[in-house]
Structure formats: C-alpha cells, structure tokens
C-alpha positions in Angstrom: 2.1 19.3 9.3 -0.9 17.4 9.4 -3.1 17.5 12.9 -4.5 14.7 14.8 -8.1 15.0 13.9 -11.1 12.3 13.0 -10.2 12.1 9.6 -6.7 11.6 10.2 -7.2 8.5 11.9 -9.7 8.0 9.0 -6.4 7.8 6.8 -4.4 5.5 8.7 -7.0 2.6 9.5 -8.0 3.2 5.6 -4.2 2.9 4.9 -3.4 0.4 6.7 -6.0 -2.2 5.7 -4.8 -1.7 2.4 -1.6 -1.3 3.1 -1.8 -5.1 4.8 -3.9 -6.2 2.0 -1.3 -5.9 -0.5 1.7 -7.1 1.4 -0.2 -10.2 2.7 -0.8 -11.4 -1.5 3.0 -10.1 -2.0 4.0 -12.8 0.9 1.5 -15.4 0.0 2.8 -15.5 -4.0 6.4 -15.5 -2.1 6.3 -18.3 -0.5 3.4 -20.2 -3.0 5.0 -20.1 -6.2 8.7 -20.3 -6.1 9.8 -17.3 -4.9 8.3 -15.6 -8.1 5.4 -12.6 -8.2 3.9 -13.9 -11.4 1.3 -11.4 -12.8 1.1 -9.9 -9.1 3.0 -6.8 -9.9 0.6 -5.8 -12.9 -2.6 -6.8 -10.6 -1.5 -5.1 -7.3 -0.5 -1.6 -9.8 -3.6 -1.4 -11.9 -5.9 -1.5 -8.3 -3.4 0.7 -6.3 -3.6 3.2 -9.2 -7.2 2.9 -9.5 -7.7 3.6 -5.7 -5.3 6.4 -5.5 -7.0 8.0 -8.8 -10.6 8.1 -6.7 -8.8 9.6 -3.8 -6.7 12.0 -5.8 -10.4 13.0 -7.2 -10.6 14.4 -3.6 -8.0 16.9 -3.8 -10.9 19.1 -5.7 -13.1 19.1 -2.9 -13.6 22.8 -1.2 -13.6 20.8 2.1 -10.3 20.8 2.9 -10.4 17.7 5.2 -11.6 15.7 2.6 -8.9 17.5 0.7 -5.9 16.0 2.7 -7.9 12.7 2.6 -7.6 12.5 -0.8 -3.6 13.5 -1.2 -2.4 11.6 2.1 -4.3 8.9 0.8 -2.9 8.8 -2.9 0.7 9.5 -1.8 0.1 6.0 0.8 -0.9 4.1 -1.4 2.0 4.9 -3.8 4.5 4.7 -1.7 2.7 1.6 -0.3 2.9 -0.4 -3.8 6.5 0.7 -4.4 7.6 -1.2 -1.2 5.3 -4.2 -1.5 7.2 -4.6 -4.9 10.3 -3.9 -4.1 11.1 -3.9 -0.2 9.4 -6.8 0.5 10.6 -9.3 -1.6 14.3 -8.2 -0.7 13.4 -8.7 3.4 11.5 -11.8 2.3 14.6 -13.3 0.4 17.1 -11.6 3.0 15.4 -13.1 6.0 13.0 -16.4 5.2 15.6 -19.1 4.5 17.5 -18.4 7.4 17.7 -21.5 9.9 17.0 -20.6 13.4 19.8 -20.2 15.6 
C-alpha cells in the first residue's frame, strides 16, 4: 500500500481541490440550467484528461515519490470525472426535490 508520507498528503489536498472544483460546476449547471449538463461533460473531460496526462508524465521519473504522485494522481482524477458525471447527477436528482419532512 501506499505510506503516509509528505507527498502523500501532497496528493490528497491536490485531489481534493480538484476533486471539489469539478463537482461544484457539476452542481452549479444542475441546479442553473434545467437540470441539464450542457457542454459541461466535454469541458470537465478535455481538462481532467489534460491534468491526468501531465501527472501520468510523472510515472517516468526515477524518483519514485514523484512516481506515485503522478499515478495516484491520474487514477483520482479519473475516477474523479467518472463520478462527477455520473454519480452526481443521480444523488442530485435522487435527493434535491425532496420536501423537507
């Protein structure tokens, strides 16, 4: 397994900004323009796959911190856009237009 280290700390508060970053514009479009995505899906892909590309460039580094970086990092953000195109829209629709009870 991975170890808890500086850098993998590194990984999560790298993550998890852009983790956020994306979910917060899936939410926003949600709820702005009639439950539809629009051209978010195409947007949110071409940057996640750009990102994950640069950190998949670090999977050729002979440092092998910076090695695990770069895969934990690409495998995140991955995963990452997968759910923010697929999970969250389903919890959004499964749980927004419920009236409080």
């Amino acid at each position: 397994g991975l170890e808890l280290s500086i850098l993998s700390t590194a990984v999560l508060v790298l993550s998890l900004g852009l983790i956020v970053d994306d979910t917060v514009h899936t939410l926003y479009r949600l709820t702005r323009e009639d439950g539809g995505l629009g051209e978010l899906p195409m947007s949110m892909a071409i940057t996640t796959l750009t990102l994950g590309l640069g950190f998949a460039f670090f999977m050729v580094s002979s440092f092998s911190p910076v090695r695990i970086l770069g895969g934990v990092m690409a495998v995140v953000l991955l995963v990452a856009l997968i759910a923010d195109l697929t999970l969250v829209p389903w919890l959004y629709d499964r749980f927004a237009n419920r009236s409080p009870t």
